[in-house]
C-alpha positions in Angstrom: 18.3 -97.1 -45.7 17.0 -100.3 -44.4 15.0 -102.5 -47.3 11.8 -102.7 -44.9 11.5 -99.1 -45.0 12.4 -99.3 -49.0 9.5 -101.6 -49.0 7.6 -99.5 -46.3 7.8 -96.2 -48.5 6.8 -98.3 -52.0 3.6 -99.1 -49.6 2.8 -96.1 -49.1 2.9 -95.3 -52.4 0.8 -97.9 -53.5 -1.8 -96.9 -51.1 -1.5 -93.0 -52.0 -2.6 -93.8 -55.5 -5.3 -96.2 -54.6 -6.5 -93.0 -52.1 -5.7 -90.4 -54.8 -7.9 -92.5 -57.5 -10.9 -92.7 -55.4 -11.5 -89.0 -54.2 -10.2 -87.3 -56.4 -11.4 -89.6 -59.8 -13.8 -91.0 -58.5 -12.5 -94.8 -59.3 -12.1 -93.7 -63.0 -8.1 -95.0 -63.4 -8.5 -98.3 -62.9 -6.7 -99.4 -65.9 -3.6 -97.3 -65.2 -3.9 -97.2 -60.9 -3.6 -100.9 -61.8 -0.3 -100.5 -63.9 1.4 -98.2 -61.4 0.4 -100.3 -58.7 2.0 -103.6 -60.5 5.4 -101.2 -61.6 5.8 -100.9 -58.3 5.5 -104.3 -56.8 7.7 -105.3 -59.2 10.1 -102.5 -58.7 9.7 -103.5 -54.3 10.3 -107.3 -55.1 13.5 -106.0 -57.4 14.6 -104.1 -54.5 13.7 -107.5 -51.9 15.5 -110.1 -54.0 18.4 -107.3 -54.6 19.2 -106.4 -51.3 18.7 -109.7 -49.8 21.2 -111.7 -52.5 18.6 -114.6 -53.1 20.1 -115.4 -56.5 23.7 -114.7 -55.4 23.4 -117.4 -53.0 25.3 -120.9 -54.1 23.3 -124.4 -53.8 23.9 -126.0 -51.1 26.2 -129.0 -51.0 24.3 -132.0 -51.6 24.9 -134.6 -48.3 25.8 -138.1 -49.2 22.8 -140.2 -48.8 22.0 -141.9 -45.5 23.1 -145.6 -44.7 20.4 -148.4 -44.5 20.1 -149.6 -41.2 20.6 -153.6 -41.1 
């Protein structure tokens, strides 16, 4: 599966909650829609950084520095 539909589907989710809280609770979950919401950005930026091997990468060389012109 492709991570922008990973990402897509955590959306979703997100959204379904928000939805979920309001007509159904009437806004009353704020505290914990809140928490769940948070879990899972964290859990979508887990899955971001993960598939796309940000930390895996190795630091660029570093380029000699640039001659003076005279």
């Amino acid at each position: 599966m492709r991570t922008s539909t990973i990402l897509f589907i955590f959306l979703l989710v997100m959204h379904l909650l928000t939805v979920l809280n309001t007509l159904l609770f009437g806004g009353n979950l704020n505290d914990l829609l809140f928490w769940f919401n948070s879990a899972l950005f964290m859990a979508a930026l887990a899955v971001f950084v993960y598939r796309r091997g940000i930390f895996d990468a190795k630091e660029a060389p570093t380029s000699e520095p640039a001659k003076k012109r005279k």
